[in-house]
N, C-alpha and C positions, 0 to 999 in steps of 0.2 A: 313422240307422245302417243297414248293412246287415244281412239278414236274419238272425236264427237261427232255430231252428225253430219254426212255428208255434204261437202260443197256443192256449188250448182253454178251455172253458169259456161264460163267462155275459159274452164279452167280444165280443159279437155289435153292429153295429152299428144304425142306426136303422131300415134298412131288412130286418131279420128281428124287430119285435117284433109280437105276438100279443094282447096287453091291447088290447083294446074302444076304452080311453081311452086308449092312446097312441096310435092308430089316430086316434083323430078330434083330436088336436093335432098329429100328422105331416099330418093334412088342413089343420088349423085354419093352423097358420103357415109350412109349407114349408120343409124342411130343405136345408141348405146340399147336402146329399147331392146333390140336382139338378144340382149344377152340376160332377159329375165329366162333362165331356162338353166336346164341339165348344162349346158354349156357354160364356158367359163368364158369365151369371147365367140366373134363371129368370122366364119372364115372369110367372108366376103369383105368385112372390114376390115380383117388383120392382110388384105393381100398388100403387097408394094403399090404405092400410089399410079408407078406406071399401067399397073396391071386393071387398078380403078377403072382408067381413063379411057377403057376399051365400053365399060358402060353409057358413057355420055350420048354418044350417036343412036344407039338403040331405044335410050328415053324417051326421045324424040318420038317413036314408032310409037313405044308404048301407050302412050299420053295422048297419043290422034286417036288411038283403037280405046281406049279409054273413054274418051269426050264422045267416040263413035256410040259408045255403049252408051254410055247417058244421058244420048242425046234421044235413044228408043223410045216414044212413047212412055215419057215422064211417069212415073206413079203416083195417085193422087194424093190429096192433102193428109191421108191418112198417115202415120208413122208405119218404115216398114214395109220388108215383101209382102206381097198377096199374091198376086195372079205367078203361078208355077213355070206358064209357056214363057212371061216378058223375063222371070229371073232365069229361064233356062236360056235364055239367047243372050240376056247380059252377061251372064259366063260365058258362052260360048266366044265373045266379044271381047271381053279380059284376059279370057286363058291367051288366044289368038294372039294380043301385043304382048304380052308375059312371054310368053313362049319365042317369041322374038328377042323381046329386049334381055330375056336374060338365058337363054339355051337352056329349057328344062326338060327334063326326059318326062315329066308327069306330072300330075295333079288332082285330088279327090278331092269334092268337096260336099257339105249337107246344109242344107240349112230348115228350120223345123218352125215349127207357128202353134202355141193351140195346141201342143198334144200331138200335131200332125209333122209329118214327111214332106216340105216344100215341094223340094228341089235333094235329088240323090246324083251325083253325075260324077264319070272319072275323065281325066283328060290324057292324051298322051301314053305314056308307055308303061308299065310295069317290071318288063323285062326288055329293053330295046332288042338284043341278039335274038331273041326268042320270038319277037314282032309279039309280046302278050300287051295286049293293052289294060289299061286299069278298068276294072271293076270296081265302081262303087260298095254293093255288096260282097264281094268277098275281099279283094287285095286288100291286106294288110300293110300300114304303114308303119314305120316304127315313130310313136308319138313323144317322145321325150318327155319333158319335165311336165308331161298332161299326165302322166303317172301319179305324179303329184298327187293330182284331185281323185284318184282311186285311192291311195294312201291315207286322205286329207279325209274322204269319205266314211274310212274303216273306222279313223278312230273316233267318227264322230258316232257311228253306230255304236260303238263301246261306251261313249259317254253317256248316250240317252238311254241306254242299260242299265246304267249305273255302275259302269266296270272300270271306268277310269275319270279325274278327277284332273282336267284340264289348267288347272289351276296349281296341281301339287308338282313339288320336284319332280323331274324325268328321274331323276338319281332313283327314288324312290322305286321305280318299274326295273331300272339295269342290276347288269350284274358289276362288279366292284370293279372293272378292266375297262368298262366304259364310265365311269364318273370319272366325269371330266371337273376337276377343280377350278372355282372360281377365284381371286385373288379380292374379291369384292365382298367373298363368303354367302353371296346370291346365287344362287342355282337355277336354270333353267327351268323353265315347265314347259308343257307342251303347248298354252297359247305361244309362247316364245319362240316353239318350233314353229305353229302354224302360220307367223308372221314374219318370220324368219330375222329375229333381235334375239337370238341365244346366246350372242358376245362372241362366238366361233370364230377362230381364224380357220374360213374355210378354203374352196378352189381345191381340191388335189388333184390338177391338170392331169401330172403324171401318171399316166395309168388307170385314167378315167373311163377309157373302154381298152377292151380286149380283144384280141382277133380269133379268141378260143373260146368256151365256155370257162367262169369262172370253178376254179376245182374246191373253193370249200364254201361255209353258209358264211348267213347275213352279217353274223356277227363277226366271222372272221375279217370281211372285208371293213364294216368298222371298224375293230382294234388296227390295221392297215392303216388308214388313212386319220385315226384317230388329232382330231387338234387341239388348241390351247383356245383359253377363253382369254381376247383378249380387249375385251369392252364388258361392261357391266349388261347384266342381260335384263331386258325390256326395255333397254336404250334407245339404239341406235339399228336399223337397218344393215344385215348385210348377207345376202341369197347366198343360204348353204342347200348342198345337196349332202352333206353329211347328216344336218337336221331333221331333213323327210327322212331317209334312210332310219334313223334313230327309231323314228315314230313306227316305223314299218316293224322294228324289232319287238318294239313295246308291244304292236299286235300280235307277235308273236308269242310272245311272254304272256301275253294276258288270255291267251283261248287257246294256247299250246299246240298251238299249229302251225305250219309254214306262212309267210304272206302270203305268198302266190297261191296256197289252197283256202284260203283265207278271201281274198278277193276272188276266187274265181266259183266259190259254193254262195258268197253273199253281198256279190254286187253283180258279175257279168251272167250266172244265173240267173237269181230275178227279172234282169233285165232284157236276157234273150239275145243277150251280146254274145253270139253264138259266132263270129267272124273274130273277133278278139282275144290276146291271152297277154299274160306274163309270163309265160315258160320265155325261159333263155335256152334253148332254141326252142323256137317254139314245134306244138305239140305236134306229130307227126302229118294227121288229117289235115292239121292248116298249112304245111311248111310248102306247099307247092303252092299257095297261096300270097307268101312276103315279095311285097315290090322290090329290087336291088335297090338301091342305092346307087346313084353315080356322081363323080367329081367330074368340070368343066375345067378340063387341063388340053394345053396345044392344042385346042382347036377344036378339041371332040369329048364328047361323055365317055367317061371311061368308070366301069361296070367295081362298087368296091362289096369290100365283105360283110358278113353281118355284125353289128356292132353289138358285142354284147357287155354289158353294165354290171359291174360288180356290185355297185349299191341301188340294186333292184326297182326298192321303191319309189327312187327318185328320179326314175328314167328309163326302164325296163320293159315298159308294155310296148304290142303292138296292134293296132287296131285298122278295122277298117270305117268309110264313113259312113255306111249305117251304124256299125255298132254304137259311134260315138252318137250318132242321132236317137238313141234310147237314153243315151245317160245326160245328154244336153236335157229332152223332156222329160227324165225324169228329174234335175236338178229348177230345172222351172215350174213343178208342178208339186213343188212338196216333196217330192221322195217317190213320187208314182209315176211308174210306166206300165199299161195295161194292166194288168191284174198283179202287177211285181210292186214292190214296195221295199226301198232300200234304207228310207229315215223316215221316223215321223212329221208329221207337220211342223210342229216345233222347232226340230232338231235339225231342221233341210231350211226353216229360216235361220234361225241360230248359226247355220253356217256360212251365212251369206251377209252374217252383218258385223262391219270394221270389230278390228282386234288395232291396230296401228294405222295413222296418220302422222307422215311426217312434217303435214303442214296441213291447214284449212284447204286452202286451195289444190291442194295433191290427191291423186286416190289412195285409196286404203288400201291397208291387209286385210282381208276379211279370214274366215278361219283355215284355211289354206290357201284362196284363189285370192285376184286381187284385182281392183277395179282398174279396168283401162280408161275409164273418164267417170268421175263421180254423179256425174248428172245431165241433165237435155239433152239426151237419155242416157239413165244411167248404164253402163255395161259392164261386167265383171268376168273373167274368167281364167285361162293360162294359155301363156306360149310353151313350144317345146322344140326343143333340138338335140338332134348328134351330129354328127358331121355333117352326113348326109340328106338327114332331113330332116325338115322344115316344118310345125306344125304351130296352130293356133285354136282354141275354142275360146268363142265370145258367147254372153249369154246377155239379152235386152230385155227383163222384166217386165220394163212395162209394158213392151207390146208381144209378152210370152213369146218371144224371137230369138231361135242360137244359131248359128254358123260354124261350122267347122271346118277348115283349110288344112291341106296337106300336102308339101312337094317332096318329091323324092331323086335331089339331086341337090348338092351344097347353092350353088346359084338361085336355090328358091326360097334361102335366109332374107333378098330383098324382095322376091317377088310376091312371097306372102305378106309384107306389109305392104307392097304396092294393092294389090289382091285388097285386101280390108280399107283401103282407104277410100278404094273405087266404091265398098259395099257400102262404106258410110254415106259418101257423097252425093250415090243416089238415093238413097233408103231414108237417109236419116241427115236431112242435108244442114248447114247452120249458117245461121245470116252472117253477115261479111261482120268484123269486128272497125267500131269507131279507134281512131289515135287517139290515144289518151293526150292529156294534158298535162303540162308539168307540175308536180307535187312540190311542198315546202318542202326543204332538206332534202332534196332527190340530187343536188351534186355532190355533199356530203355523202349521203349511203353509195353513189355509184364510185367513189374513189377508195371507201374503206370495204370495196366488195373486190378489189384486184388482188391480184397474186394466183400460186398456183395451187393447184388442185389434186389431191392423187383417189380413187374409189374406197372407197371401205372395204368392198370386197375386196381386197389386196391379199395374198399371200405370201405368207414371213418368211418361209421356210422352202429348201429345194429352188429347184432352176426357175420354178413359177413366177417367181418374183419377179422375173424381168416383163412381166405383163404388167408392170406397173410402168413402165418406161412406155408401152404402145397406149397407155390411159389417162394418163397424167394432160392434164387443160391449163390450158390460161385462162383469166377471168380479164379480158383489161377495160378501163376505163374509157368512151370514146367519147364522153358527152354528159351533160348534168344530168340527167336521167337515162344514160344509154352505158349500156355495157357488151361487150364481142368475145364469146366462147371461140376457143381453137384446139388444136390441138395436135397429135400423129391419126387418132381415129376418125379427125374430120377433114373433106380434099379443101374445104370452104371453110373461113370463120363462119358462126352463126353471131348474127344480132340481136341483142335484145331490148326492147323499151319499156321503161316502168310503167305499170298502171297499177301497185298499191304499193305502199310502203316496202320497201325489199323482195317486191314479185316483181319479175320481167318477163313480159310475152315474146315472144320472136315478130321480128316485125314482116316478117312474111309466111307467118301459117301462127300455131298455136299450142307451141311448145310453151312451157313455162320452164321457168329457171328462180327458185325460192332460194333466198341464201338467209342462212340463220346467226344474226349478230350475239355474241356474246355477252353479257351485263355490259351493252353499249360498248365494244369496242368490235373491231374488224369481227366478219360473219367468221367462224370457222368453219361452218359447214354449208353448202349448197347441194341444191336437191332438182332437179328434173326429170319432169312430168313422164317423159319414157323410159325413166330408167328407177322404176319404183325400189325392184332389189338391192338398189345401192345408194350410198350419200356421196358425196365429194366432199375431201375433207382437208382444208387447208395446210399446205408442206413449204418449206422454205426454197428458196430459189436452189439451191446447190443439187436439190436433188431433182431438178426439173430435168425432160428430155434434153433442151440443147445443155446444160450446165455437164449431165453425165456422159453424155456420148462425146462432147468435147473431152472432158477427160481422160475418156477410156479411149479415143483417137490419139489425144499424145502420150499416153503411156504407151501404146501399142504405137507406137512411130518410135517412140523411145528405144524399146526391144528389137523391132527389125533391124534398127539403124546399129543396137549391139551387136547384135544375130553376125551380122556383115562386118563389121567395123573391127570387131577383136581382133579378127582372121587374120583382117587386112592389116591391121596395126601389128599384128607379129611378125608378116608375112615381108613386111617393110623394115622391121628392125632388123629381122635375118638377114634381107638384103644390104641392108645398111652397115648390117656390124656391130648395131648399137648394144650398147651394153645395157641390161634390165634387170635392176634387183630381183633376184629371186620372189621376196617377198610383194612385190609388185603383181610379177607375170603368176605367181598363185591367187590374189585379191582375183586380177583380171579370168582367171577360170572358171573360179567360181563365181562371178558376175557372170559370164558367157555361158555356163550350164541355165542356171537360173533363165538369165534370157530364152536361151534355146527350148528350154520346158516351157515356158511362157508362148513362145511361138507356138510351138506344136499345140499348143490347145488353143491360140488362134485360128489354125490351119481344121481343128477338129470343128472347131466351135462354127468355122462357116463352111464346113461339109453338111453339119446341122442345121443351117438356115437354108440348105437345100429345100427340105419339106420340114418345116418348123413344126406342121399340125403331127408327125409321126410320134411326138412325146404324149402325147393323151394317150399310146397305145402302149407307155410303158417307156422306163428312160433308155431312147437310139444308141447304141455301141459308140458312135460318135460324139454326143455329150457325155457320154459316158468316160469316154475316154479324155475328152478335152478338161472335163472335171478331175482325175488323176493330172492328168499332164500341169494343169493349175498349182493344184496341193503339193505336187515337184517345188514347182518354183518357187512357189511361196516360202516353203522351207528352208529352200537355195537362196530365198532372198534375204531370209536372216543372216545368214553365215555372209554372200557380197556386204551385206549393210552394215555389220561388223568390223569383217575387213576395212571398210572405209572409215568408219571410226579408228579404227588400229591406225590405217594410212597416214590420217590429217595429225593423230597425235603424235606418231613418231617422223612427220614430215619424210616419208615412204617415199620415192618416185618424186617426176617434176610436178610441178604446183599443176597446171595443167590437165597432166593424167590425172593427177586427183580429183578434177573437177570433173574430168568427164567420165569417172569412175564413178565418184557420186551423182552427176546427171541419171546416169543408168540406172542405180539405186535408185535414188526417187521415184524412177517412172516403174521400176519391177512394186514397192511400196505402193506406190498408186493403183496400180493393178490390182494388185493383192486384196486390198482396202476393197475397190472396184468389185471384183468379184465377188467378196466376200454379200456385200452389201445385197445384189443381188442373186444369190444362193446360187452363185456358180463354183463354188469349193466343195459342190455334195452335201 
């Protein structure tokens, strides 16, 4: 729905709560909340549960040095930092358990008041090999989906010009190769982009960064990753990075310039954001400047390359944290950072007020950023990701308060929300929540609220789609007003208890979980508070995690057992003597080919879940291959499954072989189906 006026209250999301123990289960299983960004999941989420479990012992550390922190000389009743020396040691206090619990090679952070410079400070390394430490003023982090709000900026400068018309078709701005057709005959605009309900089947995992510079412009890599609209646009929620990107082009098209010359003459200009660019790579004088990047693999940080972003606008800058501390005050203060001015007055509130709500009690979209808690205090601003790192700006209006966090290692996807939680809990602390009391009809809604659940974000097309198999939750029923989320991306059910009409709080911190009933029958859609990008939107049991991986375990048990068995089965008749209609032992080949292409893209397919994250960098030789090896068999499984009809009609071989001639069909069909389903046939 679109907005009304913001909530208030205890309807804060995951990423402001303050209890101890919600603290170490936001460590323990990693909230969906991560994945409002340039990223399509989180790498820290997506690890094998074993590999989770290596976190548990270190929380413990973290959350002593935590409580150490906040236990410093309380801040007074005032909302909010003030004094510079107690928030420089409460960092100093946070990074110290951060850096334990989670092995980070660094950290930059700013926090700003009033116009002013709090707190500027870098943690840790920049370069480990190099022993360079972070610089707050100069090292450069790369800030992901906070490109966003440079994007989200430009075109709001365009509108308060009167250059573009927020309101009007995007179609309107492109060129004929990007109008995307709707099925609904409704066309996007660009609030649709900046709230991100354009209908978009987005995610293009594949190839989402590069290990090279990208070789043509913006527009190329849009028609690339071009998608189908497949929801009605100003519906329904669902974070495209194809959408900002879009927007970024429109700025091009409308002042006939590049973006990147574009933001960098009329926003990091003005603003003195002289440590920052979007050049992919960036510009020569700064490039001795970018922090590496590093992944927490066997045991140690290991140094990766620079990630560069084909769709620019959506993920492409890289900043340091002063820089970002000019554009926080300028975004708090109207449009003004010293003598620079990036919007007018107007048009710097206009951008900070709701475009979409997917519920009263949920935060908003506002016209790019989006509120992390609606209210007591309100806070608005973005997360950002690429592999390696980690990034957040928060901005607190009312006490003219931003913060900007940034790690530069994949292990600091949870430490930045640990990091924020800590700043909430002392800054901005919130009294304990009462148990609600049971509502009329609360056993009714909590039993027509079960079933499963797959994201909106989901995509249809390409191998991506099996990120719907690591997203997909249960909803189940425990109690007349109690309901328990689970899932693959959580190590813990969460629980939750009603306190209005179809909300559920978590009963140990202050998630919310909003599910939205249909003209009174079961909700189809549910929604939580840290995963504003996306909806949950009810699917049938067949397509749930255990329902398909059961499947595609006995189809795949099926095939090996072929793989082996035909051999054997001839290898035995030979011996035996036995006699085997020709037509028979040809059925049986061609099941056995089929099989054996079926295997080999087994065998590919889990050479590829070696390093699963290597397909953001473009599709692995290894899926690549096990997708041919597929499209073999599948074709082969026409011709077996054939055969087997020929068999049973002309009573071919003993009753028997034909059973387990057709056994093996079934399971190469199953497969086929299986793969199909999720975009592993290419």
């Amino acid at each position: 729905m679109r907005a009304a006026e913001p909530g208030g209250g205890a309807d804060e999301g995951i990423l402001t709560r303050s209890h101890p123990v919600a603290q170490l289960r936001a460590l323990d299983r990693g909230f969906p909340c991560r994945k409002n960004s340039c990223m399509p999941f989180t790498p820290t989420r997506d690890l094998p549960a074993a590999i989770r479990l290596v976190f548990y012992l270190p929380a413990f550390t973290m959350l002593l040095a935590l409580q150490m922190a906040s236990a410093q000389a309380p801040p007074t009743a005032q909302t909010g930092p003030r004094d510079p020396a107690e928030l420089a040691n409460f960092f100093d206090g946070v990074y110290a358990g951060l850096e334990r619990a989670h092995h980070l090679s660094g950290m930059t952070v700013a926090v700003v008041r009033d116009g002013n410079v709090l707190l500027l400070k870098g943690y840790g390394y920049a370069d480990i090999e190099r022993r360079t430490r972070v610089d707050p003023e100069r090292t450069l982090f790369r800030i992901g989906s906070i490109t966003k709000a440079l994007t989200w900026t430009a075109v709001m400068q365009l509108h308060t010009e009167g250059r573009v018309d927020l309101s009007a078709p995007v179609e309107q701005l492109l060129p004929e190769e990007l109008n995307v057709r709707s099925p609904w005959k409704v066309a996007p605009t660009l609030h649709d982009l900046m709230d991100h309900t354009p209908g978009y089947d987005d995610v293009p995992v594949v190839g989402l960064f590069r290990h090279e510079p990208y070789k043509g412009v913006l527009k190329d890599a849009l028609v690339e990753t071009l998608p189908v609209i497949v929801r009605r646009p100003g519906d329904m929620v669902s974070y495209s990075n194809f959408g900002a990107a879009l927007a970024g082009l429109i700025v091009e098209r409308v002042t006939n310039v590049s973006w990147e010359h574009y933001v960098e003459s009329r926003i990091l200009a003005p603003l003195a954001m002289t440590s920052a660019s979007v050049q992919q790579p960036v510009q020569a004088e700064l490039a001795g400047d970018v922090a590496k990047g590093y992944r927490w693999t066997n045991g140690e940080l290991k140094p990766q390359g620079f990630e560069y972003v084909p769709l620019a606008p959506a993920g492409g800058a890289s900043a340091s944290a002063a820089a970002i501390a000019h554009f926080m005050i300028a975004h708090l203060q109207d449009g003004v950072y010293g003598s620079g001015r990036i919007l007018p007055g107007w048009g710097a509130r206009q951008m900070h007020e709701p475009l979409y709500r997917a519920a009263p009690q949920l935060g908003a979209w506002l016209h790019g950023l989006y509120e992390l808690r609606p209210a007591s205090p309100r806070v608005y601003g973005h997360s950002g990701d690429t592999l390696w790192f980690h990034s957040l700006m928060a901005l607190f209006p009312e006490s003219n308060t931003g913060i900007f966090l940034s790690f530069n290692s994949d292990s600091g996807a949870a430490a930045r929300g640990d990091a924020y939680l800590a700043f909430l809990a002392r800054y901005y602390p919130q009294p304990e929540l009462q148990s609600p009391n049971l509502l009329p009809g609360a056993a009714d809604r909590s039993a027509a609220s079960t079933g499963w659940f797959i994201p909106t974000r989901l995509p249809r097309r390409t191998a991506a789609r099996l990120i719907g198999l690591m997203s997909t939750v249960s909803i189940r029923n425990e109690g007349p007003n109690r309901l328990v989320l689970s899932g693959p991306g959580f190590d813990s059910p969460v629980h939750f208890v009603e306190v209005d009409p179809w909300v559920y709080r978590e009963t140990r911190g202050q998630e919310l979980l909003v599910m939205r009933p249909v003209h009174g029958s079961s909700p189809r859609y549910a929604f939580l508070s840290s995963n504003p990008g996306s909806a949950l939107e009810r699917t049938t049991a067949i397509w749930s995690p255990p329902a398909q991986l059961l499947l595609a375990g006995l189809a795949s048990l099926g095939i090996i057992l072929a793989v082996f068995g035909y051999p054997i089965a001839a290898l035995r008749g030979r011996v035996l003597k036995l006699r085997i209609d020709s037509r028979a032992r040809a059925a049986h080949i061609a099941a056995w080919m089929a099989a054996a292409a079926f295997a080999v893209g087994l065998i590919c397919f889990g050479a590829y879940l070696q390093d699963p994250l290597e397909v953001v960098f473009g599709l692995p030789s290894s899926l690549s291959a096990a997708e041919w090896s597929w499209r073999i068999g599948a074709a082969l499984a026409v011709v077996s499954g054939t055969s087997a009809v020929i068999m049973w009609a002309r009573r071919i071989g003993p009753t028997g072989s034909r059973v387990i001639h057709t056994v093996v069909v079934m399971c190469q069909v199953a497969l086929t189906l299986w793969a199909a389903r999720w975009g592993l046939l290419g």
